[in-house]
KOLLO-693919 format. One record per residue (C-alpha): residue number from 1; x, y, z. Coordinates in nm, 3 decimals, always signed. Example, Ala and Ser with C-alpha at 12.3 -4.5 7.8 and 13.67 -1.06 7.14 Angstrom:
+--------+---------+---------+---------+
! vexmar !       X !       Y !       Z !
+--------+---------+---------+---------+
!      1 !  +1.230 !  -0.450 !  +0.780 !
!      2 !  +1.367 !  -0.106 !  +0.714 !
+--------+---------+---------+---------+
This chain:
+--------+---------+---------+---------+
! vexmar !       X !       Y !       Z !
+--------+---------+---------+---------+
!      1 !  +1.957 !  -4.933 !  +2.535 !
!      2 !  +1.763 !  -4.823 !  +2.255 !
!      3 !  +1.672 !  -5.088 !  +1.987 !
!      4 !  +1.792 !  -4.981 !  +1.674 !
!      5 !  +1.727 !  -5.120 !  +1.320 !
!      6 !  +2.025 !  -5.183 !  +1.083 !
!      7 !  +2.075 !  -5.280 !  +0.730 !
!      8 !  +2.366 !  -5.489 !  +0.670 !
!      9 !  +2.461 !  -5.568 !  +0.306 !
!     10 !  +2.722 !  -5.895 !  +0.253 !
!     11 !  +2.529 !  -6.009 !  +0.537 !
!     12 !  +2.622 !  -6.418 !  +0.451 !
!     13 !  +2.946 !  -6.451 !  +0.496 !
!     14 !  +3.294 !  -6.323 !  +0.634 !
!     15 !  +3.248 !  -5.978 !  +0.858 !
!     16 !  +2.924 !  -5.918 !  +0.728 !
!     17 !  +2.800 !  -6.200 !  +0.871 !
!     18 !  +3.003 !  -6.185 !  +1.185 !
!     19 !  +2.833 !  -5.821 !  +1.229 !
!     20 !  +2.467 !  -5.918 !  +1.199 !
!     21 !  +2.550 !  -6.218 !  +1.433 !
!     22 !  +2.661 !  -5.958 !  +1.669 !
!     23 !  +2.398 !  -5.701 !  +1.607 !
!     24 !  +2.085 !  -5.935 !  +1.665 !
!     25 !  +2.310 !  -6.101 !  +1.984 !
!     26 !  +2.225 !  -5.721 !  +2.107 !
!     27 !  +1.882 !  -5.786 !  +2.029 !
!     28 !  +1.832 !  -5.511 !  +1.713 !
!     29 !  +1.617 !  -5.631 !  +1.461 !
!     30 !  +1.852 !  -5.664 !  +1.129 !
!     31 !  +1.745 !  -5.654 !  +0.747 !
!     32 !  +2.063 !  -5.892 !  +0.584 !
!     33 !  +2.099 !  -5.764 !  +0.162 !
!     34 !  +2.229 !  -6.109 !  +0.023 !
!     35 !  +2.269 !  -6.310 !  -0.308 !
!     36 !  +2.135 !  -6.600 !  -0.183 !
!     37 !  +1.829 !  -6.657 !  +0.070 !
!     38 !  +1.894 !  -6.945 !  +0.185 !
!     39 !  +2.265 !  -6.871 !  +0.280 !
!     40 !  +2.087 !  -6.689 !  +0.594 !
!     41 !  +1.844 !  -6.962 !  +0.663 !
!     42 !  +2.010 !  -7.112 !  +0.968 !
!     43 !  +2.065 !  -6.776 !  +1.165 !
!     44 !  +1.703 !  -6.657 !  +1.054 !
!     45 !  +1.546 !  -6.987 !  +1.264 !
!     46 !  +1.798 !  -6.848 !  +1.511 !
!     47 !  +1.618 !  -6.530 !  +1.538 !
!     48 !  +1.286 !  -6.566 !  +1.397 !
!     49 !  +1.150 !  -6.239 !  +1.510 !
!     50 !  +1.475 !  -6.012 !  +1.502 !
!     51 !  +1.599 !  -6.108 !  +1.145 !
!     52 !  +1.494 !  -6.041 !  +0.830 !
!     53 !  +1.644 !  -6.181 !  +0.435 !
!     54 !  +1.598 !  -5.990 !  +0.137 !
!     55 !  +1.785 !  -6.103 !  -0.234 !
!     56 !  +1.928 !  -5.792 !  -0.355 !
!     57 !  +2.203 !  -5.704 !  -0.604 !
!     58 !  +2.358 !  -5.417 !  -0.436 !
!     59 !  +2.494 !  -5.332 !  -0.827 !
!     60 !  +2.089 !  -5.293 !  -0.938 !
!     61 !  +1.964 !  -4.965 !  -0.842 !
!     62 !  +1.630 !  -5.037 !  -0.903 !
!     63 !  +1.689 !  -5.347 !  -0.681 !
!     64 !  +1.808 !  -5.129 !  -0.412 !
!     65 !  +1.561 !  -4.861 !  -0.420 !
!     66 !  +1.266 !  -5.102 !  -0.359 !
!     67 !  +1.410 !  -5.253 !  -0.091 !
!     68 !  +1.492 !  -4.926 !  +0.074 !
!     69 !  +1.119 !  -4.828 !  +0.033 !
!     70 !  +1.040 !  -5.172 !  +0.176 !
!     71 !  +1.229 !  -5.062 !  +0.506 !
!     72 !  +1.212 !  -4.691 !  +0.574 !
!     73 !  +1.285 !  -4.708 !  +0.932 !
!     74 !  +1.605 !  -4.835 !  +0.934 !
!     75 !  +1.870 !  -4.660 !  +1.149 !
!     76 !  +2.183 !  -4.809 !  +1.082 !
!     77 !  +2.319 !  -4.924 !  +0.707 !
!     78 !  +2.629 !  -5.078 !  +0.663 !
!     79 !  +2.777 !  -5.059 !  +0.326 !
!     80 !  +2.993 !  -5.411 !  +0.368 !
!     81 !  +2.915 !  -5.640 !  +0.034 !
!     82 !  +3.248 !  -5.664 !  -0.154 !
!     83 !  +3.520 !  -5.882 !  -0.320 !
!     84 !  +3.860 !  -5.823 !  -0.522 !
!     85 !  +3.960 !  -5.922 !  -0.860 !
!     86 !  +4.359 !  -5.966 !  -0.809 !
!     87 !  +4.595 !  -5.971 !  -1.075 !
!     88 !  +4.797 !  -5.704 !  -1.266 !
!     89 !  +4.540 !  -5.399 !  -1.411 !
!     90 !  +4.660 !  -5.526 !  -1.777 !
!     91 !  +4.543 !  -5.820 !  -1.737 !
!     92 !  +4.186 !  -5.774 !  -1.637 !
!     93 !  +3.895 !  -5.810 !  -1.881 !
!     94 !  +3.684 !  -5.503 !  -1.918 !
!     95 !  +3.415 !  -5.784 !  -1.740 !
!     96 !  +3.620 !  -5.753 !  -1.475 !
!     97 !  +3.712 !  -5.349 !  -1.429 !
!     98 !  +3.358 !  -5.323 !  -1.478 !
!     99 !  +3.235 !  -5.548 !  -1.182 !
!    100 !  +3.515 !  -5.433 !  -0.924 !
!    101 !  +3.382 !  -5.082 !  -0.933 !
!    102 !  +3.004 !  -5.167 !  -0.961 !
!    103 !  +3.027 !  -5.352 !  -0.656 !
!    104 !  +3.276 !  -5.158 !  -0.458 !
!    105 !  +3.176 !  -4.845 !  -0.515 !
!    106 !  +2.909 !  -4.794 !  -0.698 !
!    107 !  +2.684 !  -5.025 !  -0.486 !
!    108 !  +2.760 !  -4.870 !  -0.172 !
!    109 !  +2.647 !  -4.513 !  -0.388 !
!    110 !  +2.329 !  -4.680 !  -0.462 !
!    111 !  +2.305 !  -4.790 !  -0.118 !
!    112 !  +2.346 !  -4.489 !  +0.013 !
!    113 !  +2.151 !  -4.238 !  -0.178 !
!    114 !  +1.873 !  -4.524 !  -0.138 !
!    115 !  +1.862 !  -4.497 !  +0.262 !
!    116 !  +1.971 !  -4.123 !  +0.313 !
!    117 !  +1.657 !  -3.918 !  +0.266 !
!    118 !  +1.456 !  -4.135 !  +0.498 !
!    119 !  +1.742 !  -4.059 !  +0.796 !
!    120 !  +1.746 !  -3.713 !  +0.666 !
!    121 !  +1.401 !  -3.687 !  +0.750 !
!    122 !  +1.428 !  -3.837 !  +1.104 !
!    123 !  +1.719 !  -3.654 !  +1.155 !
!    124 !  +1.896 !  -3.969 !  +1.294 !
!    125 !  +2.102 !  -4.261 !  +1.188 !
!    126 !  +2.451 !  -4.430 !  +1.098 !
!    127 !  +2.634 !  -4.515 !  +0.776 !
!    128 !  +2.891 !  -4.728 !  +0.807 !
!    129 !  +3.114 !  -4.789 !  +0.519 !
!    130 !  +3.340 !  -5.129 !  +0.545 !
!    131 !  +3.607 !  -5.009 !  +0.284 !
!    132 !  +3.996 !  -5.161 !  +0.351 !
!    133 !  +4.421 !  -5.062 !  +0.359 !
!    134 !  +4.359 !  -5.092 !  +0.044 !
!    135 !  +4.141 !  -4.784 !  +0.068 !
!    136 !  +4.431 !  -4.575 !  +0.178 !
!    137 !  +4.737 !  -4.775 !  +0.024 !
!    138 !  +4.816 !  -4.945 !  -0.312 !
!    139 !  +4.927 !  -5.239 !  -0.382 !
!    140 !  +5.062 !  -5.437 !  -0.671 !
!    141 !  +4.766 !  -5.649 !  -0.803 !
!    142 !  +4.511 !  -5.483 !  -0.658 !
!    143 !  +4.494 !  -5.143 !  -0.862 !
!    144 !  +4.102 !  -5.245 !  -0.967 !
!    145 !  +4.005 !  -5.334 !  -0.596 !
!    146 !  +4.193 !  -5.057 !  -0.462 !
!    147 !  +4.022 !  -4.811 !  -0.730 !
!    148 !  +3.681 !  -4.885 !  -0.599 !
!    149 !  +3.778 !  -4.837 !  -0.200 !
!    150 !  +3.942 !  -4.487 !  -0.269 !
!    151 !  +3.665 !  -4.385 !  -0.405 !
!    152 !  +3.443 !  -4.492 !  -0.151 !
!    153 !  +3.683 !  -4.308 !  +0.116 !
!    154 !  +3.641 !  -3.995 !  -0.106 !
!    155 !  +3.283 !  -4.016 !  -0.138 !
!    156 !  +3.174 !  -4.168 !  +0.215 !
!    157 !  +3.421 !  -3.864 !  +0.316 !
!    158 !  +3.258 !  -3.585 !  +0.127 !
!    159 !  +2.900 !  -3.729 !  +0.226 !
!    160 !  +2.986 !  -3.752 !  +0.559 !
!    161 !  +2.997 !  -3.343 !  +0.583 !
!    162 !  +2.661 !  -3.279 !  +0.357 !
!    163 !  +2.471 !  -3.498 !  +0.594 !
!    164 !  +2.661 !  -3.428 !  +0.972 !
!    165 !  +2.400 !  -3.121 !  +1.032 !
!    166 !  +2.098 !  -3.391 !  +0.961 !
!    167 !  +2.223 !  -3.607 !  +1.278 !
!    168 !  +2.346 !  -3.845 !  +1.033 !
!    169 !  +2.698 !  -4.006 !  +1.155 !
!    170 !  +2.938 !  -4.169 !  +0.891 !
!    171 !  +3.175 !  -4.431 !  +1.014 !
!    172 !  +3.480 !  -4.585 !  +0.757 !
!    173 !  +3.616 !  -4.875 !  +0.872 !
!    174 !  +3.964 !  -4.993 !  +0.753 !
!    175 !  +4.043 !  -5.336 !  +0.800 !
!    176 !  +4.363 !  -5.568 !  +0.726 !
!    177 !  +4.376 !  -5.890 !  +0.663 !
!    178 !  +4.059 !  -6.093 !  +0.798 !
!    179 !  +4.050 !  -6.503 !  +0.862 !
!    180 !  +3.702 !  -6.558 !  +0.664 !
!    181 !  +3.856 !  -6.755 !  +0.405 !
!    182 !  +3.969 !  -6.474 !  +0.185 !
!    183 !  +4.180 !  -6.621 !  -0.105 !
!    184 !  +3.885 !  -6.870 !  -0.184 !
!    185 !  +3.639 !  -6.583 !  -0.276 !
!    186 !  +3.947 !  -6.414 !  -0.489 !
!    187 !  +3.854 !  -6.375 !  -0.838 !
!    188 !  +4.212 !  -6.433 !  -1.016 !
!    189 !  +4.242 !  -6.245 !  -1.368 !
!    190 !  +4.394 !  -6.469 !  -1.647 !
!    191 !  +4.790 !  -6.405 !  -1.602 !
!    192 !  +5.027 !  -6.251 !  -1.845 !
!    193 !  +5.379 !  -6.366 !  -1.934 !
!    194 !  +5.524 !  -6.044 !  -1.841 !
!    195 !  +5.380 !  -6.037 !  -1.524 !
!    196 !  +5.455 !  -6.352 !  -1.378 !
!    197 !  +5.837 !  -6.265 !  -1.197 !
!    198 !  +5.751 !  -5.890 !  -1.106 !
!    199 !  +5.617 !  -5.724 !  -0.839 !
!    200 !  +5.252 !  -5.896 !  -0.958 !
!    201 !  +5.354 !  -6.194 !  -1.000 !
!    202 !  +5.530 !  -6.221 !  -0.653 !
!    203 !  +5.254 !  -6.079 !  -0.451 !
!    204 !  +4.985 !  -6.290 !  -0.633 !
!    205 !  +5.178 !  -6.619 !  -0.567 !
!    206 !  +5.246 !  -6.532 !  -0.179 !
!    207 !  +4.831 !  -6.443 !  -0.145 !
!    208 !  +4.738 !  -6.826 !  -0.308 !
!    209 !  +5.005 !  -6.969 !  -0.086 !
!    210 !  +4.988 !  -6.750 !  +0.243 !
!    211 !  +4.751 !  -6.573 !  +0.248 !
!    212 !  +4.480 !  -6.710 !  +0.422 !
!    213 !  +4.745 !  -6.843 !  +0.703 !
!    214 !  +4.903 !  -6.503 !  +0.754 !
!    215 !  +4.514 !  -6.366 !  +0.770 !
!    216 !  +4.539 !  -6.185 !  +1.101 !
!    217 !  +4.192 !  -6.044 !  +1.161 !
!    218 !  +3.962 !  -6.230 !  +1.419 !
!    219 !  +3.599 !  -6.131 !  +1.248 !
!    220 !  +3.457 !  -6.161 !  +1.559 !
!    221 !  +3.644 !  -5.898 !  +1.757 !
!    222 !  +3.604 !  -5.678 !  +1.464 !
!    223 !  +3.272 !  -5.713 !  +1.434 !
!    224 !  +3.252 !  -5.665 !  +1.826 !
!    225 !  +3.471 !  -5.317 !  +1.757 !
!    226 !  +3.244 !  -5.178 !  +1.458 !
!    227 !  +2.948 !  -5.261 !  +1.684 !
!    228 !  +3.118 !  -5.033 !  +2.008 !
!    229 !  +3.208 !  -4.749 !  +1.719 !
!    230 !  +2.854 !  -4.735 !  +1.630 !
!    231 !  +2.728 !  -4.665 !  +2.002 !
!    232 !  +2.963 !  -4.365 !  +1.989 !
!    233 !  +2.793 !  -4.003 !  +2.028 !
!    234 !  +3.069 !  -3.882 !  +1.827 !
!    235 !  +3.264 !  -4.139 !  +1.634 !
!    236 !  +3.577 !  -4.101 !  +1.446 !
!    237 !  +3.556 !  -4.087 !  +1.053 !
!    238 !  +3.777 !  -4.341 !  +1.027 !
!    239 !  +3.869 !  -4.632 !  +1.205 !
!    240 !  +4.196 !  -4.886 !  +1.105 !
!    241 !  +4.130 !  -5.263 !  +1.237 !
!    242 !  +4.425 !  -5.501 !  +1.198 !
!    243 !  +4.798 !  -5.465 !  +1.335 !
!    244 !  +4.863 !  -5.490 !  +0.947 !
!    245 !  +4.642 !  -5.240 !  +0.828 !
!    246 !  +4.787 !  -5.013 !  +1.111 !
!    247 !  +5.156 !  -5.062 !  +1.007 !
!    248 !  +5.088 !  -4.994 !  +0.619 !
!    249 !  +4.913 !  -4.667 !  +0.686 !
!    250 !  +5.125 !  -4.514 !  +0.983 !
!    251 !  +5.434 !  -4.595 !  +0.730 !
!    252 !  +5.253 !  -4.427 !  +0.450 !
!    253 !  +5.103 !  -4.152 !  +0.587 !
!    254 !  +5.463 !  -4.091 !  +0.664 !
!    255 !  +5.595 !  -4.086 !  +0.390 !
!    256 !  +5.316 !  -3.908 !  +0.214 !
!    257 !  +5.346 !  -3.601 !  +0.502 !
!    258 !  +5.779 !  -3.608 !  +0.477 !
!    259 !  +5.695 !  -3.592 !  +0.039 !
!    260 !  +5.403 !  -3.334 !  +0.125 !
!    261 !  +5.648 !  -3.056 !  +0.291 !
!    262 !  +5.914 !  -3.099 !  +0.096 !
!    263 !  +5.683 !  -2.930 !  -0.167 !
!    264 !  +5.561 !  -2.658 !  +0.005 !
!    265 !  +5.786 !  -2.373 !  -0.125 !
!    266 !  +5.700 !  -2.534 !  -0.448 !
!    267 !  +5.305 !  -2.498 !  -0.365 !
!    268 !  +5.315 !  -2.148 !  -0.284 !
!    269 !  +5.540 !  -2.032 !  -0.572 !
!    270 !  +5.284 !  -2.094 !  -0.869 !
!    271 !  +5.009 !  -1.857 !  -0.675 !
!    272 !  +4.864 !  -1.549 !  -0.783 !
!    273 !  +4.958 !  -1.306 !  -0.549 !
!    274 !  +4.694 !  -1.186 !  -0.250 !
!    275 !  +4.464 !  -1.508 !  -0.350 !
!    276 !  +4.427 !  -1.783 !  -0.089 !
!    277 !  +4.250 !  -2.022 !  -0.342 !
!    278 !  +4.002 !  -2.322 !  -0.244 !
!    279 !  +4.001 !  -2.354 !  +0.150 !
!    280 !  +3.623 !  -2.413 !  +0.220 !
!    281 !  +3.623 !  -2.383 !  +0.584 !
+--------+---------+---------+---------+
């Protein structure tokens, strides 16, 4: 086995965490982008000479850059740092729309365009971009979150085919519900009135109360499947983890197909004639 190096962002806690556990248990040296230092200081005396800390802001591009320059050899990055703000989209504070998409999306751009000319160079490496359902399906309460993680989709998508002839593999990974203590790390938005006995309402109250018992997703086996994707010569775009998240999206990719061809005489019928129009092959 080859020893690979990986950069793993949201490396202290939940999946993150689980992942660089697992990665440096294969014995790859791992760079872990966290908040805090000292979150990481027990598993660095773990692995003294595999694992390596560095504070960064994913959200600071200038933060980001340096540390990319610091590591140009990496061969791996994993795009996992992340959180939701749930509540209805009215009631969030422009604070709040602001930080859901800097850190969902944005950071993971930063990321990204950091790390890729260095791979681009070697002709080699991995992104792997942890993004969620939510990235395929909306929910009530999450339109912020949910934002964010369909636009990573769309973007680690389109990337994906601008750096495939460089040897550069993209991996999206969907996951459901995960037991890492989830509704703690929820930042709540300050509830309207008119939102408390709707859809918003409803779904908020049933995440406080049962959510993190209903949390399905063993981080560990996840981690252990994101690992065994990466090792792939050729590994699917996408990748669903979680009974959940599997039973959302088959039901709405369903329905989205059944909606799709029952438009398709209405599709053709607003054509110029003799054009085929934007099918990039």
């Amino acid at each position: 086995m080859s020893v690979q190096k990986w950069f793993i962002t949201g490396a202290s806690g939940g999946l993150g965490l689980a992942l660089t556990e697992k990665v440096l248990a294969q014995g790859h040296p791992v760079v872990a982008a966290v908040r805090r230092i000292e979150a990481m200081q027990a598993l660095q005396q773990a692995y003294p000479g595999l694992l390596e800390v560095e504070a960064v802001d994913v959200t600071d591009p200038d933060q980001v850059q340096a540390v990319a320059a610091r590591h140009p050899d990496m061969d791996v990055v994993v795009n996992n740092a992340g959180g939701a703000v749930i509540g209805a989209m009215e009631e969030a504070s422009e604070a709040e729309v602001q930080q859901q998409i800097a850190l969902n999306l944005l950071g993971p751009i930063h990321v990204t365009r950091a790390f890729v000319g260095a791979l681009r160079a070697r002709r080699h490496g991995t992104f792997i971009h942890v993004s969620s359902v939510g990235g395929r399906a909306g929910f009530p309460s999450g339109a912020l979150y949910q934002a964010a993680k369909f636009g990573l989709e769309g973007f680690a998508e389109a990337v994906s085919q601008e750096i495939a002839e460089f040897g550069i593999k993209t991996i999206i990974i969907e996951p459901g519900s995960i037991k890492t203590g989830f509704v703690a790390n929820i930042r709540w938005t300050q509830e309207l009135e008119a939102y408390k006995d709707g859809a918003v309402g409803k779904l908020r109250r049933w995440i406080a109360q049962e959510g993190d018992a209903n949390a399905s997703g063993d981080p560990v086996k996840m981690a252990d499947a994101i690992y065994a994707i990466s090792q792939m010569p050729e590994p699917p775009l996408r990748t669903v983890l979680g009974a959940d998240a599997y039973a959302v999206l088959e039901a709405g990719y369903s329905r989205s197909l059944e909606a799709l061809k029952a438009q398709k005489e209405l599709a053709e019928s607003v054509m110029f004639e003799g054009k085929s129009g934007f099918m990039p092959e």
